[in-house]
N, C-alpha and C positions, 0 to 999 in steps of 0.2 A: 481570590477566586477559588472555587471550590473545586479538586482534582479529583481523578479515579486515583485510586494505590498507586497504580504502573502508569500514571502518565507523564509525559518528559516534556520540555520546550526546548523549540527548534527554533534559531532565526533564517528561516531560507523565505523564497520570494515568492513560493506559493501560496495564496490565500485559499487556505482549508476552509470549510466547515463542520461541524461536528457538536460533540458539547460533554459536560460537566454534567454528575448524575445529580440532577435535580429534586427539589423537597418542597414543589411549592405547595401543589395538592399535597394532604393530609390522606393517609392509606385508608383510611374511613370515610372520603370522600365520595360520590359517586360524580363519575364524568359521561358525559354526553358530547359527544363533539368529535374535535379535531386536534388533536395532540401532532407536532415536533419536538422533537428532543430525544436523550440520549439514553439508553437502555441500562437499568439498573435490576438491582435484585433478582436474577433471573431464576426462576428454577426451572430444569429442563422437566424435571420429573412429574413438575404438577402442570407445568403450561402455565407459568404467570412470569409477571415482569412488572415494573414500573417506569410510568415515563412522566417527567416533569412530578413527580410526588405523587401520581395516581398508581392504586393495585392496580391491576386489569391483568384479565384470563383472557387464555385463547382456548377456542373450541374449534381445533382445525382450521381456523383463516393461513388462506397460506399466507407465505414471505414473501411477497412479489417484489423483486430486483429488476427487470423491466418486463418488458411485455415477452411472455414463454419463458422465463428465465425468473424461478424460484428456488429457494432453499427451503430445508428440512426447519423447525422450528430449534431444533437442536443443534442447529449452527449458528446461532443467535450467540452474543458474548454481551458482557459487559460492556457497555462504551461507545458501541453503534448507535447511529442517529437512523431511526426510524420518523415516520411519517405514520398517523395511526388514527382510524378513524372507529370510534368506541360507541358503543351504547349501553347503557346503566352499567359502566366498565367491563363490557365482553368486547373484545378486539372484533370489528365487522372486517376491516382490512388492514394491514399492515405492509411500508411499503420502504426498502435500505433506501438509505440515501448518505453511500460512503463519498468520501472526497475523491479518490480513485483508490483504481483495482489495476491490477495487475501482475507481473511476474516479478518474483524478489532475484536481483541478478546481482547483487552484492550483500555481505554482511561483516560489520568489524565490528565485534563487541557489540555496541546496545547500538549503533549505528545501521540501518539498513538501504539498502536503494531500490526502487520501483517507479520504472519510465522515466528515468534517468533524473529523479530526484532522491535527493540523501536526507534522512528522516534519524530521529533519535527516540527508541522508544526500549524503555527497561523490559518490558514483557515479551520477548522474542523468544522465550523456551518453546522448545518442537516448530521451529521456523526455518527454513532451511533454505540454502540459493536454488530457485528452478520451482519455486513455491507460488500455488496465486493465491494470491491475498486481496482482502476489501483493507482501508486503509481509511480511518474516522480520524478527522482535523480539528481543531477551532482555532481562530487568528486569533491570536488575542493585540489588544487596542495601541500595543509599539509598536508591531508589526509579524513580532514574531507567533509562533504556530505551535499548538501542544498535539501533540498526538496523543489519542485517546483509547485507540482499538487496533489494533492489525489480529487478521482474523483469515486463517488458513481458510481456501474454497476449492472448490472442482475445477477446475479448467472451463473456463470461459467463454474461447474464444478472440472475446478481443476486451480491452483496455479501455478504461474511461479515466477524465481526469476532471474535474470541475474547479472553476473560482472564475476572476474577473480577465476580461477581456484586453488584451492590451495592444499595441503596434498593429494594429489591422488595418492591413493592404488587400482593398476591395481587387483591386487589378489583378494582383499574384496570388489571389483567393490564402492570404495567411493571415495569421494571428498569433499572438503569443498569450501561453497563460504561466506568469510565472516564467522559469526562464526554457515551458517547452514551448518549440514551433508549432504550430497544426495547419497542415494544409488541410480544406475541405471543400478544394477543388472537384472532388467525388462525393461529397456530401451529400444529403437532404439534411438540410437549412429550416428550424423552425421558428417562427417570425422571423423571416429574414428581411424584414424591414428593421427591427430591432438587432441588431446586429451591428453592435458600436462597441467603441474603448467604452471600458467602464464596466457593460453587459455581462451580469453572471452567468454562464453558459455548462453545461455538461457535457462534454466531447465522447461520443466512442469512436473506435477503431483501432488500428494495428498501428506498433511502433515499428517505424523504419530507422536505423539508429537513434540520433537525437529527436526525429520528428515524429509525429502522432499525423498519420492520415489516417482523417474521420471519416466515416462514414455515417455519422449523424450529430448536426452540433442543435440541443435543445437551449433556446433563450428563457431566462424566468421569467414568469410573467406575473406582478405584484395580484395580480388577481385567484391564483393558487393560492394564498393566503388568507382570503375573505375567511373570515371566521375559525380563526386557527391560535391555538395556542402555543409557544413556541418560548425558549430556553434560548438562552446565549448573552456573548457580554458584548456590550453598548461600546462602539469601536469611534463613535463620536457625538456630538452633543452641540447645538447652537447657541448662540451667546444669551438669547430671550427666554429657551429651554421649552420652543415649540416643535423642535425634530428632535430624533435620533436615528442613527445608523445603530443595525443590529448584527451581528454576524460579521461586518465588511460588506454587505451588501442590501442587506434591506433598508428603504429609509420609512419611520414612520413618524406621521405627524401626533403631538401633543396637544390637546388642548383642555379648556376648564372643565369638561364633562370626564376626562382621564380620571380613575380611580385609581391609590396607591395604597398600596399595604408595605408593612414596614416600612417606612418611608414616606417622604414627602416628595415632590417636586423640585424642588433645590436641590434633591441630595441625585437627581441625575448629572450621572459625570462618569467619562470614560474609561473604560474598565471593570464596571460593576457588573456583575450577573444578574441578570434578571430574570423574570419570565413574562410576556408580553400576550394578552390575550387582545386580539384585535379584528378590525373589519375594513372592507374594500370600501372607500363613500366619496362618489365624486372622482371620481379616477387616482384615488392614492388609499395608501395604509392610514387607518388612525387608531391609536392604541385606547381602547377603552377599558383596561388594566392593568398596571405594572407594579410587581411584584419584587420588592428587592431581593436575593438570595445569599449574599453573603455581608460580612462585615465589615463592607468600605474600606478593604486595605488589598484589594487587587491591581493587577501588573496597570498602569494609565498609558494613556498613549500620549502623543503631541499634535495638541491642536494649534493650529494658529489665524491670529488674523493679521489681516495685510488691507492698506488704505493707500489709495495713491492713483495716476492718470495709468489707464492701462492700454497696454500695447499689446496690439493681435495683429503679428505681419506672416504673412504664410505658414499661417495654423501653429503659433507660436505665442503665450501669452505672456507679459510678463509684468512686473510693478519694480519699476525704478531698475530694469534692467535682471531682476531676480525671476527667474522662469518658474510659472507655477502651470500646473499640467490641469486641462478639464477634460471632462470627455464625456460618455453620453448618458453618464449619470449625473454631469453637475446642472445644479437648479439655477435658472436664469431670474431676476426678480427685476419688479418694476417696468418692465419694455425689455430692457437688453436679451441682447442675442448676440451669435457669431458677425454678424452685419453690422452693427452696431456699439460693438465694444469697443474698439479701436478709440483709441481718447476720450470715452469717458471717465466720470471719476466716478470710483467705485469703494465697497471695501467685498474684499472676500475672509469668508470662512472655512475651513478646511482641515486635514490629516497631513502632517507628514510624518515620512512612511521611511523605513530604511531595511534593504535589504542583508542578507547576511556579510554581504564585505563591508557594511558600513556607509554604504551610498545611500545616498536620501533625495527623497525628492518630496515636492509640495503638490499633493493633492484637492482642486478647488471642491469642494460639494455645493456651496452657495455662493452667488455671485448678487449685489446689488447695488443698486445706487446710491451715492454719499454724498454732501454736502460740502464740493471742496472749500465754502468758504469758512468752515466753521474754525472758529479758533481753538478749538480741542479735538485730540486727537486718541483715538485707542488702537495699540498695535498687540500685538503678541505673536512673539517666535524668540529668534536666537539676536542675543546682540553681542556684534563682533566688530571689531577695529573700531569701538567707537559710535556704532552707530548699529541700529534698527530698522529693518525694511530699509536701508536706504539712505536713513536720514541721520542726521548725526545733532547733535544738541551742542547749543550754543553755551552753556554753561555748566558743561560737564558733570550734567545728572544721571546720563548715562553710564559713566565709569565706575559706581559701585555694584553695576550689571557685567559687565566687560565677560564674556564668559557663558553665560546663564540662558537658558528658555524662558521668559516671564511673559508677564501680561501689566500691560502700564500705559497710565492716562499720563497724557502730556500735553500743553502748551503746546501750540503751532502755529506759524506764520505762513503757512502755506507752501516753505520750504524747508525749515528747520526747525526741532525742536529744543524744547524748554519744560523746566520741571517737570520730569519726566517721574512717577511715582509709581511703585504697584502698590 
Protein backbone atom coordinates (compact mmCIF):
# COMPACT_ATOMS: atom_id res chain seq x y z
CA UNK A 1 0.00 0.00 0.00
CA UNK A 2 1.28 3.10 -0.79
CA UNK A 3 2.02 5.68 2.52
CA UNK A 4 2.40 9.54 3.06
CA UNK A 5 6.26 9.85 4.63
CA UNK A 6 4.72 10.36 8.28
CA UNK A 7 2.22 7.77 8.16
CA UNK A 8 1.96 5.16 11.08
CA UNK A 9 -0.43 1.98 11.57
CA UNK A 10 -2.54 1.64 14.46
CA UNK A 11 -4.52 -1.51 15.54
CA UNK A 12 -7.37 0.14 17.55
CA UNK A 13 -11.25 -0.50 16.80
CA UNK A 14 -12.01 2.51 15.16
CA UNK A 15 -12.67 2.33 11.51
CA UNK A 16 -11.17 5.45 10.00
CA UNK A 17 -11.30 6.82 6.61
CA UNK A 18 -8.88 8.72 4.79
CA UNK A 19 -6.29 7.55 2.14
CA UNK A 20 -2.80 7.21 0.60
CA UNK A 21 -1.66 10.06 -2.02
CA UNK A 22 -2.75 8.64 -4.98
CA UNK A 23 -1.33 8.65 -8.84
CA UNK A 24 -3.92 7.41 -10.75
CA UNK A 25 -4.74 10.54 -12.86
CA UNK A 26 -1.66 11.60 -14.83
CA UNK A 27 -1.01 15.54 -13.89
CA UNK A 28 -1.54 16.16 -17.57
CA UNK A 29 -4.84 14.88 -17.16
CA UNK A 30 -7.71 17.08 -17.28
CA UNK A 31 -10.71 16.01 -14.85
CA UNK A 32 -14.26 16.99 -14.92
CA UNK A 33 -16.19 15.56 -12.17
CA UNK A 34 -16.03 14.34 -8.74
CA UNK A 35 -12.92 13.39 -6.95
CA UNK A 36 -12.52 11.61 -3.13
CA UNK A 37 -9.36 11.16 -1.92
CA UNK A 38 -6.40 12.28 -0.24
CA UNK A 39 -4.62 15.59 -0.62
CA UNK A 40 -1.03 15.49 -2.11
CA UNK A 41 1.39 17.90 -3.59
CA UNK A 42 0.03 21.02 -2.06
CA UNK A 43 1.31 24.27 -2.71
CA UNK A 44 -0.06 26.98 -0.42
CA UNK A 45 1.59 29.63 -2.43
CA UNK A 46 0.15 28.86 -6.00
CA UNK A 47 -3.40 27.26 -4.74
CA UNK A 48 -2.93 23.87 -6.25
CA UNK A 49 -2.93 20.26 -4.96
CA UNK A 50 -3.68 16.82 -6.24
CA UNK A 51 -6.22 14.54 -5.62
CA UNK A 52 -6.32 10.86 -6.88
CA UNK A 53 -3.27 11.94 -9.59
CA UNK A 54 -5.15 15.00 -10.97
CA UNK A 55 -3.40 18.83 -10.79
CA UNK A 56 -6.12 21.00 -9.94
CA UNK A 57 -6.11 24.80 -9.00
CA UNK A 58 -8.16 26.67 -6.64
CA UNK A 59 -9.42 30.03 -7.44
CA UNK A 60 -10.84 30.95 -4.10
CA UNK A 61 -13.45 27.93 -3.66
CA UNK A 62 -13.62 27.87 -0.09
CA UNK A 63 -12.82 24.66 2.26
CA UNK A 64 -16.09 23.94 3.35
CA UNK A 65 -15.86 21.63 6.76
CA UNK A 66 -19.62 21.77 7.37
CA UNK A 67 -22.27 24.10 6.72
CA UNK A 68 -20.75 27.88 8.21
CA UNK A 69 -17.57 26.26 9.15
CA UNK A 70 -14.59 26.69 6.65
CA UNK A 71 -11.01 26.95 6.57
CA UNK A 72 -8.42 29.17 5.03
CA UNK A 73 -6.95 27.14 2.04
CA UNK A 74 -3.69 27.41 3.88
CA UNK A 75 -4.75 24.89 6.43
CA UNK A 76 -4.98 22.25 4.01
CA UNK A 77 -1.95 19.65 4.65
CA UNK A 78 -0.87 16.70 3.00
CA UNK A 79 -2.86 13.66 3.83
CA UNK A 80 -6.42 15.10 4.29
CA UNK A 81 -9.32 13.45 2.55
CA UNK A 82 -11.22 15.95 0.68
CA UNK A 83 -14.37 15.54 -1.25
CA UNK A 84 -13.75 17.78 -4.63
CA UNK A 85 -15.96 18.68 -7.32
CA UNK A 86 -13.53 20.12 -10.49
CA UNK A 87 -14.15 21.42 -13.89
CA UNK A 88 -11.43 21.14 -16.58
CA UNK A 89 -9.30 20.83 -13.08
CA UNK A 90 -10.30 24.18 -11.31
CA UNK A 91 -11.72 23.09 -7.94
CA UNK A 92 -15.74 24.40 -8.08
CA UNK A 93 -15.98 23.10 -4.40
CA UNK A 94 -14.06 21.54 -2.01
CA UNK A 95 -15.20 19.75 0.92
CA UNK A 96 -12.69 17.89 4.60
CA UNK A 97 -13.99 14.91 5.21
CA UNK A 98 -11.46 14.01 8.41
CA UNK A 99 -12.33 10.74 10.49
CA UNK A 100 -12.71 13.06 13.66
CA UNK A 101 -11.73 16.34 15.17
CA UNK A 102 -11.19 17.23 18.26
CA UNK A 103 -9.12 18.10 21.31
CA UNK A 104 -5.48 16.45 21.73
CA UNK A 105 -5.76 15.53 25.72
CA UNK A 106 -2.79 13.33 25.66
CA UNK A 107 0.62 12.80 24.03
CA UNK A 108 3.52 10.17 24.58
CA UNK A 109 6.04 10.29 22.09
CA UNK A 110 4.40 9.55 18.43
CA UNK A 111 1.36 8.29 20.38
CA UNK A 112 -1.58 10.82 20.74
CA UNK A 113 -5.23 10.83 21.99
CA UNK A 114 -8.39 12.65 20.68
CA UNK A 115 -12.09 11.76 22.19
CA UNK A 116 -10.67 9.15 24.13
CA UNK A 117 -8.97 7.29 21.19
CA UNK A 118 -5.14 6.68 21.18
CA UNK A 119 -3.63 7.10 17.73
CA UNK A 120 0.14 6.62 16.39
CA UNK A 121 1.27 9.04 14.13
CA UNK A 122 5.24 10.23 13.54
CA UNK A 123 4.29 13.81 12.38
CA UNK A 124 3.28 15.39 15.73
CA UNK A 125 5.95 18.32 15.58
CA UNK A 126 4.09 21.66 16.88
CA UNK A 127 1.12 19.53 18.37
CA UNK A 128 0.57 20.02 21.57
CA UNK A 129 -2.06 18.75 24.51
CA UNK A 130 -5.27 21.27 24.45
CA UNK A 131 -4.87 21.31 20.57
CA UNK A 132 -7.76 20.83 18.04
CA UNK A 133 -6.88 18.91 15.49
CA UNK A 134 -8.92 17.25 12.14
CA UNK A 135 -7.61 13.62 12.29
CA UNK A 136 -7.43 11.73 8.51
CA UNK A 137 -7.69 7.65 8.85
CA UNK A 138 -7.76 4.65 6.43
CA UNK A 139 -8.73 0.96 7.84
CA UNK A 140 -6.83 -0.91 6.18
CA UNK A 141 -8.25 -4.69 5.24
CA UNK A 142 -6.82 -6.73 9.02
CA UNK A 143 -8.38 -4.40 10.64
CA UNK A 144 -5.93 -2.04 11.63
CA UNK A 145 -5.86 1.85 10.94
CA UNK A 146 -2.92 4.18 9.40
CA UNK A 147 -3.12 7.70 10.11
CA UNK A 148 -2.52 9.90 7.51
CA UNK A 149 -2.84 13.55 8.65
CA UNK A 150 -3.36 15.28 12.16
CA UNK A 151 -3.70 18.72 11.31
CA UNK A 152 -3.70 21.74 14.06
CA UNK A 153 -7.41 23.96 13.60
CA UNK A 154 -9.20 26.91 15.38
CA UNK A 155 -11.36 25.83 18.02
CA UNK A 156 -14.43 24.22 16.72
CA UNK A 157 -16.75 24.09 19.08
CA UNK A 158 -17.58 20.63 19.05
CA UNK A 159 -16.09 17.09 18.07
CA UNK A 160 -17.01 14.78 15.42
CA UNK A 161 -16.05 11.26 15.02
CA UNK A 162 -17.12 8.98 12.04
CA UNK A 163 -16.94 5.04 11.00
CA UNK A 164 -19.51 2.05 11.41
CA UNK A 165 -22.20 1.73 13.52
CA UNK A 166 -22.15 -0.80 16.20
CA UNK A 167 -24.36 -2.11 19.68
CA UNK A 168 -27.26 0.22 18.87
CA UNK A 169 -29.82 0.44 21.47
CA UNK A 170 -32.91 2.18 19.79
CA UNK A 171 -34.56 2.34 23.41
CA UNK A 172 -31.54 4.14 25.33
CA UNK A 173 -30.91 6.06 22.05
CA UNK A 174 -27.05 4.78 21.99
CA UNK A 175 -24.52 3.36 19.82
CA UNK A 176 -21.12 2.58 19.69
CA UNK A 177 -18.45 3.56 17.17
CA UNK A 178 -15.44 1.86 17.95
CA UNK A 179 -15.06 1.67 21.52
CA UNK A 180 -16.81 5.49 21.86
CA UNK A 181 -20.39 5.66 23.27
CA UNK A 182 -22.74 8.25 21.66
CA UNK A 183 -25.85 9.13 23.02
CA UNK A 184 -28.13 11.04 20.44
CA UNK A 185 -30.83 11.18 22.62
CA UNK A 186 -30.67 15.12 21.66
CA UNK A 187 -29.74 14.63 18.24
CA UNK A 188 -31.13 15.42 14.78
CA UNK A 189 -30.98 12.02 13.15
CA UNK A 190 -30.44 11.89 9.33
CA UNK A 191 -32.23 8.98 7.66
CA UNK A 192 -33.20 7.93 10.66
CA UNK A 193 -34.69 5.07 9.30
CA UNK A 194 -31.17 3.90 8.14
CA UNK A 195 -29.81 3.99 11.24
CA UNK A 196 -28.60 0.29 11.97
CA UNK A 197 -25.30 -1.82 13.04
CA UNK A 198 -23.27 -1.59 10.32
CA UNK A 199 -24.44 2.16 9.16
CA UNK A 200 -21.54 4.48 8.41
CA UNK A 201 -22.43 7.57 10.16
CA UNK A 202 -20.59 11.01 11.07
CA UNK A 203 -21.39 12.12 14.75
CA UNK A 204 -20.90 15.85 16.00
CA UNK A 205 -21.15 17.01 19.33
CA UNK A 206 -19.47 17.56 22.82
CA UNK A 207 -17.50 14.89 24.66
CA UNK A 208 -18.80 14.16 28.15
CA UNK A 209 -15.84 11.94 29.52
CA UNK A 210 -15.80 8.71 27.69
CA UNK A 211 -19.20 9.56 25.75
CA UNK A 212 -19.87 11.82 22.69
CA UNK A 213 -23.47 13.49 23.07
CA UNK A 214 -24.34 14.37 19.47
CA UNK A 215 -26.11 16.64 18.33
CA UNK A 216 -26.23 15.61 14.82
CA UNK A 217 -25.67 11.83 13.62
CA UNK A 218 -25.50 12.10 9.53
CA UNK A 219 -26.10 8.32 7.73
CA UNK A 220 -24.17 7.67 4.32
CA UNK A 221 -26.20 7.43 1.84
CA UNK A 222 -24.63 5.23 -1.26
CA UNK A 223 -26.17 7.66 -3.38
CA UNK A 224 -23.56 10.71 -2.60
CA UNK A 225 -21.39 8.70 -4.60
CA UNK A 226 -23.31 8.48 -7.95
CA UNK A 227 -20.65 9.51 -10.15
CA UNK A 228 -17.52 9.85 -8.10
CA UNK A 229 -14.28 8.93 -8.12
CA UNK A 230 -12.74 7.85 -5.16
CA UNK A 231 -9.14 6.16 -3.73
CA UNK A 232 -8.85 3.66 -1.01
CA UNK A 233 -8.03 -0.13 -0.40
CA UNK A 234 -10.53 -3.01 -0.96
CA UNK A 235 -11.20 -4.24 2.75
CA UNK A 236 -12.95 -7.40 1.05
CA UNK A 237 -13.84 -9.17 -2.04
CA UNK A 238 -16.48 -12.22 -2.85
CA UNK A 239 -15.59 -15.43 -3.83
CA UNK A 240 -17.18 -14.86 -7.88
CA UNK A 241 -15.31 -11.28 -7.71
CA UNK A 242 -18.84 -9.48 -8.33
CA UNK A 243 -18.53 -7.09 -5.11
CA UNK A 244 -16.16 -5.26 -3.18
CA UNK A 245 -16.12 -3.45 0.03
CA UNK A 246 -14.10 -0.10 -0.30
CA UNK A 247 -12.96 1.80 2.62
CA UNK A 248 -14.84 -0.58 5.31
CA UNK A 249 -17.79 0.79 4.15
CA UNK A 250 -18.61 1.11 0.78
CA UNK A 251 -19.99 -1.98 -1.16
CA UNK A 252 -19.70 -1.94 -5.01
CA UNK A 253 -20.85 -4.14 -7.47
CA UNK A 254 -18.47 -5.68 -10.28
CA UNK A 255 -19.58 -6.62 -13.33
CA UNK A 256 -18.50 -7.45 -17.30
CA UNK A 257 -18.97 -3.84 -18.34
CA UNK A 258 -16.25 -2.94 -15.27
CA UNK A 259 -13.05 -1.50 -16.82
CA UNK A 260 -9.52 -2.34 -15.42
CA UNK A 261 -6.27 -0.78 -15.80
CA UNK A 262 -3.25 -2.17 -14.56
CA UNK A 263 -4.92 -5.11 -13.70
CA UNK A 264 -7.36 -7.61 -14.51
CA UNK A 265 -10.22 -8.82 -12.60
CA UNK A 266 -8.60 -11.76 -10.73
CA UNK A 267 -6.17 -9.74 -9.43
CA UNK A 268 -9.06 -8.07 -6.94
CA UNK A 269 -8.13 -9.20 -3.52
CA UNK A 270 -8.12 -7.55 -0.24
CA UNK A 271 -5.72 -5.05 0.55
CA UNK A 272 -4.92 -3.48 -2.72
CA UNK A 273 -5.26 0.22 -3.43
CA UNK A 274 -7.19 1.20 -5.87
CA UNK A 275 -9.13 3.98 -7.34
CA UNK A 276 -12.75 3.35 -8.23
CA UNK A 277 -14.67 5.47 -10.60
CA UNK A 278 -18.27 4.66 -10.22
CA UNK A 279 -22.19 5.15 -10.64
CA UNK A 280 -25.63 4.86 -8.55
CA UNK A 281 -27.86 2.07 -11.04
CA UNK A 282 -30.76 0.39 -9.55
CA UNK A 283 -30.30 1.30 -5.97
CA UNK A 284 -26.50 0.18 -5.58
CA UNK A 285 -22.91 1.23 -6.47
CA UNK A 286 -21.38 -0.21 -9.64
CA UNK A 287 -17.91 0.33 -10.41
CA UNK A 288 -17.28 1.13 -14.07
CA UNK A 289 -13.46 1.59 -13.53
CA UNK A 290 -10.95 0.25 -11.28
CA UNK A 291 -7.64 1.13 -11.27
CA UNK A 292 -4.93 -0.80 -9.50
CA UNK A 293 -2.45 1.50 -7.48
CA UNK A 294 0.14 -0.34 -6.07
CA UNK A 295 2.21 -3.51 -6.43
CA UNK A 296 0.06 -6.31 -4.83
CA UNK A 297 2.03 -6.76 -1.88
CA UNK A 298 -0.30 -4.59 0.59
CA UNK A 299 -1.27 -5.35 4.31
CA UNK A 300 -4.52 -8.36 3.35
CA UNK A 301 -7.21 -8.88 5.55
CA UNK A 302 -9.15 -12.33 6.56
CA UNK A 303 -11.72 -13.30 4.77
CA UNK A 304 -13.81 -16.20 5.37
CA UNK A 305 -16.39 -18.63 4.46
CA UNK A 306 -18.47 -20.62 6.56
CA UNK A 307 -21.19 -23.35 5.17
CA UNK A 308 -23.46 -24.98 7.49
CA UNK A 309 -27.49 -25.00 9.07
CA UNK A 310 -27.82 -21.51 10.66
CA UNK A 311 -29.09 -20.59 13.84
CA UNK A 312 -30.74 -16.99 14.52
CA UNK A 313 -32.24 -17.31 18.18
CA UNK A 314 -32.62 -13.73 19.82
CA UNK A 315 -30.59 -11.75 17.31
CA UNK A 316 -27.88 -14.16 17.60
CA UNK A 317 -26.41 -16.00 14.48
CA UNK A 318 -24.28 -18.61 14.38
CA UNK A 319 -22.90 -21.86 12.22
CA UNK A 320 -22.19 -25.10 14.08
CA UNK A 321 -22.39 -23.01 17.29
CA UNK A 322 -19.55 -20.37 16.08
CA UNK A 323 -21.14 -16.66 16.40
CA UNK A 324 -20.79 -14.81 13.30
CA UNK A 325 -22.23 -10.93 13.73
CA UNK A 326 -24.57 -9.28 10.52
CA UNK A 327 -25.97 -6.13 10.70
CA UNK A 328 -27.47 -3.79 8.45
CA UNK A 329 -25.05 -3.92 5.95
CA UNK A 330 -25.10 -7.69 5.44
CA UNK A 331 -26.54 -8.63 1.98
CA UNK A 332 -29.32 -11.15 2.21
CA UNK A 333 -29.57 -13.38 -1.13
CA UNK A 334 -31.94 -15.70 -2.56
CA UNK A 335 -35.28 -14.98 -0.24
CA UNK A 336 -33.59 -15.03 3.26
CA UNK A 337 -33.92 -12.62 5.74
CA UNK A 338 -34.00 -12.26 9.51
CA UNK A 339 -37.55 -14.48 9.51
CA UNK A 340 -36.18 -16.95 7.80
CA UNK A 341 -32.76 -17.89 8.57
CA UNK A 342 -33.25 -19.82 11.36
CA UNK A 343 -32.40 -23.57 9.88
CA UNK A 344 -31.61 -22.91 6.73
CA UNK A 345 -28.64 -23.97 5.00
CA UNK A 346 -26.60 -21.38 3.86
CA UNK A 347 -22.89 -20.49 3.22
CA UNK A 348 -21.78 -16.97 4.37
CA UNK A 349 -18.99 -14.80 3.14
CA UNK A 350 -17.39 -12.24 5.17
CA UNK A 351 -14.34 -10.17 7.35
CA UNK A 352 -12.93 -11.13 10.26
CA UNK A 353 -11.96 -8.21 12.17
CA UNK A 354 -9.65 -8.01 15.35
CA UNK A 355 -9.33 -5.29 17.41
CA UNK A 356 -6.29 -4.00 19.21
CA UNK A 357 -6.29 -6.72 22.30
CA UNK A 358 -6.51 -9.23 19.85
CA UNK A 359 -10.30 -10.10 20.02
CA UNK A 360 -11.93 -11.04 16.70
CA UNK A 361 -14.87 -11.56 15.64
CA UNK A 362 -16.80 -12.75 12.22
CA UNK A 363 -18.21 -10.26 10.19
CA UNK A 364 -21.30 -11.64 7.61
CA UNK A 365 -21.36 -9.15 4.36
CA UNK A 366 -23.16 -11.91 2.33
CA UNK A 367 -25.51 -14.36 3.30
CA UNK A 368 -26.98 -17.11 0.70
CA UNK A 369 -28.52 -20.27 0.10
CA UNK A 370 -26.48 -23.69 -0.35
CA UNK A 371 -26.97 -26.93 -1.24
CA UNK A 372 -26.92 -28.96 1.97
CA UNK A 373 -26.80 -32.01 -0.03
CA UNK A 374 -24.03 -31.60 -1.99
CA UNK A 375 -21.11 -33.85 -1.40
CA UNK A 376 -18.37 -31.02 -1.70
CA UNK A 377 -17.85 -28.60 0.44
CA UNK A 378 -15.69 -25.18 0.55
CA UNK A 379 -14.91 -23.53 3.85
CA UNK A 380 -12.28 -20.87 4.66
CA UNK A 381 -11.23 -19.51 8.08
CA UNK A 382 -9.10 -20.78 10.99
CA UNK A 383 -8.60 -24.58 11.57
CA UNK A 384 -8.25 -25.57 15.20
CA UNK A 385 -8.33 -28.74 17.36
CA UNK A 386 -8.77 -30.45 14.35
CA UNK A 387 -11.40 -29.21 12.85
CA UNK A 388 -13.01 -26.19 10.44
CA UNK A 389 -16.18 -24.34 11.02
CA UNK A 390 -17.04 -27.10 13.06
CA UNK A 391 -16.38 -30.00 11.32
CA UNK A 392 -13.58 -32.17 11.91
CA UNK A 393 -12.46 -34.84 9.06
CA UNK A 394 -12.54 -38.22 9.09
CA UNK A 395 -9.21 -39.01 7.78
CA UNK A 396 -6.99 -36.45 9.19
CA UNK A 397 -6.49 -34.18 6.15
CA UNK A 398 -6.99 -31.63 8.33
CA UNK A 399 -3.85 -31.91 10.42
CA UNK A 400 -1.42 -30.57 8.05
CA UNK A 401 -3.65 -27.19 8.53
CA UNK A 402 -3.76 -27.49 12.60
CA UNK A 403 -2.99 -23.79 13.08
CA UNK A 404 -3.38 -21.87 9.72
CA UNK A 405 -6.29 -19.39 8.07
CA UNK A 406 -6.87 -21.42 4.62
CA UNK A 407 -9.22 -21.82 2.12
CA UNK A 408 -10.00 -25.63 1.15
CA UNK A 409 -12.35 -27.88 -0.75
CA UNK A 410 -13.33 -30.97 0.82
CA UNK A 411 -15.43 -34.19 0.66
CA UNK A 412 -18.54 -34.10 2.87
CA UNK A 413 -21.05 -36.29 4.05
CA UNK A 414 -23.22 -33.90 5.37
CA UNK A 415 -21.58 -34.13 8.65
CA UNK A 416 -17.92 -34.55 8.47
CA UNK A 417 -15.21 -34.00 6.44
CA UNK A 418 -12.68 -35.77 3.99
CA UNK A 419 -10.00 -34.84 1.68
CA UNK A 420 -9.84 -31.84 2.59
CA UNK A 421 -7.15 -29.71 0.09
CA UNK A 422 -6.36 -26.00 -0.68
Amino acid sequence: MKKMALASLVAIVLAGCGGSSGSGGSSAEVKTGRLDGQVADISHSNKTLSVNGYALRSEGAPVIYRDGVTLPFGELVNGMRVQIDADDNLIETMKLDPSLTGVVTAINGEQFTVNGITMTFAGLAGINVGDWVMVTTYPLADGSVEVVAVQKVPDLGFVEIEGPVSQLDSAAYTFKIGTVTVDYSQAKVDDDDELANGAWVEVYGDMHGTTLVASEVDVEDDLDYDDTEIEGVISWVNNNLTQIELNGRLRIEVNDRTEFDDGRREDLASGRWVEVEMAYRSGRLVATEIEFEDDGNSVSGKEFQAVGEARYRAGVFTINGIEIEINGQTEFDDGLNHDNLDTSWVEVEGRYLEDGSGVGRYVAIEIEREDRFDDEIELEGPVKGGTIWGYAATDNSLAKYEGRWVDLDCDFNGTTLSRCDD
